[in-house]
N, C-alpha and C positions, 0 to 999 in steps of 0.2 A: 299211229299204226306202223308196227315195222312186217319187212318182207321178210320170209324163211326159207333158208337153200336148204335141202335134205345132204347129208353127205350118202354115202354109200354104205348099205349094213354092211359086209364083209368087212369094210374099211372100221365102221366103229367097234366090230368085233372085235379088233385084235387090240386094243385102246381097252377096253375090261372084258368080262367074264360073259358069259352066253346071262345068268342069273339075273347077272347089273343093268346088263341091256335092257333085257324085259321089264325090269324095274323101272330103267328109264322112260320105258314106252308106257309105262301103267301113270308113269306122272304127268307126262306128256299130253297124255288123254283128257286125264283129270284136270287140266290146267287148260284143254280147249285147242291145243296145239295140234291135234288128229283129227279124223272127221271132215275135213275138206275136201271136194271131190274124192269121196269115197274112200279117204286115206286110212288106213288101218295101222302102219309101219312107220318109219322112217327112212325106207328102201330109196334110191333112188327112180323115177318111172321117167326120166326123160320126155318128159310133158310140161309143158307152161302152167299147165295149170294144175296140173299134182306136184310140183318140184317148186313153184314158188306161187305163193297167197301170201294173205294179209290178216293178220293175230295184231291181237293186244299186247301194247309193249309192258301190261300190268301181270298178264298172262304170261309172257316169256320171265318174267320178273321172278314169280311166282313160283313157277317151275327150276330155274337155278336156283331157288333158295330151296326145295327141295331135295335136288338130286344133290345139293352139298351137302344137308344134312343126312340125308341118306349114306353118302362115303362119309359122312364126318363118324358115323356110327357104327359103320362097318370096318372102320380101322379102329376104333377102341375094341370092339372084337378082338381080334388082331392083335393088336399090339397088349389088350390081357390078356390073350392067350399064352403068349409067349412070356410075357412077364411070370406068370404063374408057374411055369415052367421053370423060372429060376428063384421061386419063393418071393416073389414080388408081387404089388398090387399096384394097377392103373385107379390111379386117383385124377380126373378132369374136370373142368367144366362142365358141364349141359351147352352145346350151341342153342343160341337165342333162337326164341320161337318167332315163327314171320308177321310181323305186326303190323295192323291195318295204320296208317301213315294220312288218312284225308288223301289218298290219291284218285279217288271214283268222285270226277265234277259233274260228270252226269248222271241223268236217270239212266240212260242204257247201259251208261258202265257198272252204277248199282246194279239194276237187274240182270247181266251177265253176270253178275259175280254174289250171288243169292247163297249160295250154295261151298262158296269158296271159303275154308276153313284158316283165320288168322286171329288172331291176341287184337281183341277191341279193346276201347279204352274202358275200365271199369266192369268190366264182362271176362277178361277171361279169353282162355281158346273157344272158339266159337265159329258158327255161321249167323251171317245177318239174317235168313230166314229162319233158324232157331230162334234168335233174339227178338226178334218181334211178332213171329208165328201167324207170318202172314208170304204168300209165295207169288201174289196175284199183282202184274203187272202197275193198274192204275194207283194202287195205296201208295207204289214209289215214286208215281209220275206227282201225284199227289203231294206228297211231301217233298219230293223236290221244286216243285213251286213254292208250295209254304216257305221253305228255307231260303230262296233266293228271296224272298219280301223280309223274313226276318232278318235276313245280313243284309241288307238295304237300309233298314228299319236298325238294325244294332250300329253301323258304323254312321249314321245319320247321327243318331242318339249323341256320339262323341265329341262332338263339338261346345255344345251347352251344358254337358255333363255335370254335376258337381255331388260328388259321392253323399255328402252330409243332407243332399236337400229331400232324400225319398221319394221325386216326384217322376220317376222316369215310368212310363204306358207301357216299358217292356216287363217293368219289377224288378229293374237292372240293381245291384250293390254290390260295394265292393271299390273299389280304384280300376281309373278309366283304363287302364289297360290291361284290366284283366277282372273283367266284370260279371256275374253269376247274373241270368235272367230268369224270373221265375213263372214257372211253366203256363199256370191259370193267365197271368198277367198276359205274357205277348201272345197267347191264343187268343186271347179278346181281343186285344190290341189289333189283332190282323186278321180279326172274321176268319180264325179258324172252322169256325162251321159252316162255312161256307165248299171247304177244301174237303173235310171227310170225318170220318171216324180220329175221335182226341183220340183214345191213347195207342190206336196200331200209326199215327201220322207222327204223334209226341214220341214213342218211343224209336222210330225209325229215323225221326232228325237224331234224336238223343245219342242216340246210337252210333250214326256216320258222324255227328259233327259236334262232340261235347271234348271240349280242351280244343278246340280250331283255331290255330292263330287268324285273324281275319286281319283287316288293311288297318283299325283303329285299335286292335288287341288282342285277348284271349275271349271267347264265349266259352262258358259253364253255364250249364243248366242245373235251375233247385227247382224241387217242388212248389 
């Protein structure tokens, strides 16, 4: 958790445009950084406890990579416009979309971040509750236990490993450090029914933690 000082609106007014500010507060919001006793702004209210709280340092992450792409986009405006002007064309890049990275270790930092829109692996721009069309607390608390048995259960595995022998309870293939485990397999394997519903539990591990580097490799998941 990091701490947030507000600077003073007037002061960030003159740093960009009346438009950009409100932009920045619409992300702000959206990324969990508002809302704090009552905060609507980023005014200064000389109070301890409107002037500085405690945010996700995934959450301020989130937010800078917004409000850069934000001006990253609002100057190719800009600078096509002006190009155009002298018979020229802005030819760039696309800035990289914000890509979910394995940074949510917990259930609560999944479920704050349910809703939070980044490039999963295999999926695309998305939300995790798109992707597995479930928004209900315990499914995550759920499969966040599942997952901490089966990376228990996958890096145990490594040791006696031996790709050619087929005999591995997770359905593991492939070479030890960078091994496919298949789905039906380590759901039995670890009394998945015991945890909840297969496929809102299978697709929400699948989801946060398919390509994870763990301590003995890479886990993929196959059907």
């Amino acid at each position: 958790m990091t701490k947030i000082m507000n600077g003073k609106h007037k002061e960030a007014e003159k740093l960009v445009s009346k438009a950009a500010y409100n932009s920045l507060l619409k992300i702000a919001e959206k990324n969990g950084l508002l809302g704090h006793s009552g905060r609507v702004n980023l005014d200064t209210h000389n109070t301890g406890d409107a002037d500085f709280y405690e945010v996700s340092v995934w959450s301020v992450n989130l937010a800078l990579q917004e409000a850069y792409q934000a001006g990253y986009a609002d100057a190719q405006k800009v600078i096509a416009k002006d190009l155009k002007q002298d018979g020229l064309k802005l030819i760039l890049p696309k800035p990289q979309q914000p890509t979910y990275n394995y940074e949510w270790k917990t259930a609560e930092e999944v479920i704050a971040n349910l809703h939070t829109k980044l490039k999963f692996h295999g999926w695309g721009m998305t939300t995790l509750a798109k992707i597995t069309g479930t928004v209900k607390p315990n499914d995550y608390i759920k499969a966040h236990e599942l997952w901490q048995k089966l990376k228990k259960a996958f890096n145990a595995e490594a040791a006696g490993y031996k790709e050619d022998d087929c005999n591995s309870e997770l359905g593991s293939i492939g070479g030890v450090k960078n091994r496919e485990v298949m789905r039906s397999s380590w759901w039995a394997a670890l009394d998945g029914d015991s945890y909840g519903d297969y496929r809102k539990l299978t697709t929400i591990i699948e989801a946060l933690h398919d390509g994870e580097r763990l301590r003995t490799g890479v886990i993929n998941f196959g059907s």
